[in-house]
N, C-alpha and C positions, 0 to 999 in steps of 0.2 A: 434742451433748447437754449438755458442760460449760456450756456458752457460754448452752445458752437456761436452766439450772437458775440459772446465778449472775446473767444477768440477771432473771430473774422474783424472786431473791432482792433486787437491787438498788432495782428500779423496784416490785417489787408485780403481782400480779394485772388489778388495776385501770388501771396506766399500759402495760402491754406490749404490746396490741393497739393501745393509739395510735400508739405509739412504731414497732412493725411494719408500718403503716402508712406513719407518715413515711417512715422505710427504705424501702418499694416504690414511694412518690411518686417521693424520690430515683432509686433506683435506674431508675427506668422514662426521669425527663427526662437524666439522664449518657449513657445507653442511646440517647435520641432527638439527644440533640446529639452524639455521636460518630459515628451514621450521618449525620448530614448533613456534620459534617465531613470523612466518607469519601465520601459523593459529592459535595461541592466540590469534596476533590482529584482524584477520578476525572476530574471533569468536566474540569480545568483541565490534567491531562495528557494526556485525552484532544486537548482544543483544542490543546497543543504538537505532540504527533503529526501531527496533523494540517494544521499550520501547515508542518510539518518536510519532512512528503508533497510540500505544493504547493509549496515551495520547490527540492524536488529534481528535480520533474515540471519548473517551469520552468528549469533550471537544463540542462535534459536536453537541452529544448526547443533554447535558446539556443545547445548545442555542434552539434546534430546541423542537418545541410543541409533545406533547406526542399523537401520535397516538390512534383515539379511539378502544375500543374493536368491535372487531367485537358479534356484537348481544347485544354491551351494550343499554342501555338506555339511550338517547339525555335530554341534559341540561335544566331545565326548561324555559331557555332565548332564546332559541334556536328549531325553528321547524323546521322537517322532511322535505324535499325538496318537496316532493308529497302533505305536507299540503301548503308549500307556494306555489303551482303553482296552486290550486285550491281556492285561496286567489284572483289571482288575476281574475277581475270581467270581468266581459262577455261586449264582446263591444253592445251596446244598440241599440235595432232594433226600429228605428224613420221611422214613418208611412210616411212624405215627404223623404225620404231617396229617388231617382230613382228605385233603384233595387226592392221595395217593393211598389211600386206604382200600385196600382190597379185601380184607378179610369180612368186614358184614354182607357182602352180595352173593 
C-alpha cells in the first residue's frame, strides 16, 4: 500500500497505469523466457538420462553371454540335457541285494 501511494505521488495519476502496464509486459516476457529455459534444461537432462540408460543397456549387453537360438544347433563340447541324463547309469540290480532276494520263500 506504501509502495503504490508513493508511487502515484511520484509518477501522477496520469503516468501509473502506463507504467503498470509496462511492469506486466515485463513481467509476463521474464515469466515466458524462464519457462522455456526450464524446459530446455528439462529437455537436455532428460536426453543425458537417457543417453546414460542406452549406454548401460549396452554395456550389460556386451558382459552378459549371448543367448542361444532357439532351434540352433548345440556345440560340439556340449550335449543336450536329455543325452546327459540317459548317460547317467542305471543303479545295479545285486542278487544279495534284500529286496531281490528270492532264496528264503
Amino acid at each position: 500500500m506504501v509502495i503504490f501511494v508513493l508511487a502515484l505521488l511520484l509518477f501522477g495519476p496520469k503516468k501509473l497505469p502506463v507504467i503498470a502496464r509496462q511492469i506486466g509486459k515485463a513481467l509476463n516476457e521474464f515469466r515466458r523466457a524462464s519457462n522455456e529455459f526450464r524446459a530446455q534444461i528439462e529437455s537436455e537432462i532428460s536426453q543425458l538420462e537417457w543417453e546414460e540408460r542406452r549406454k548401460k543397456e549396452e554395456e550389460q549387453k556386451a558382459l552378459s553371454p549371448p543367448e542361444p537360438l532357439v532351434g540352433a544347433v548345440p556345440a560340439a563340447n556340449s550335449s543336450p540335457p536329455s543325452e546327459a541324463a540317459s548317460e547317467v547309469p542305471a543303479p545295479s540290480q545285486n542278487s544279495d541285494s534284500p529286496a531281490h532276494d528270492t532264496s528264503h520263500a
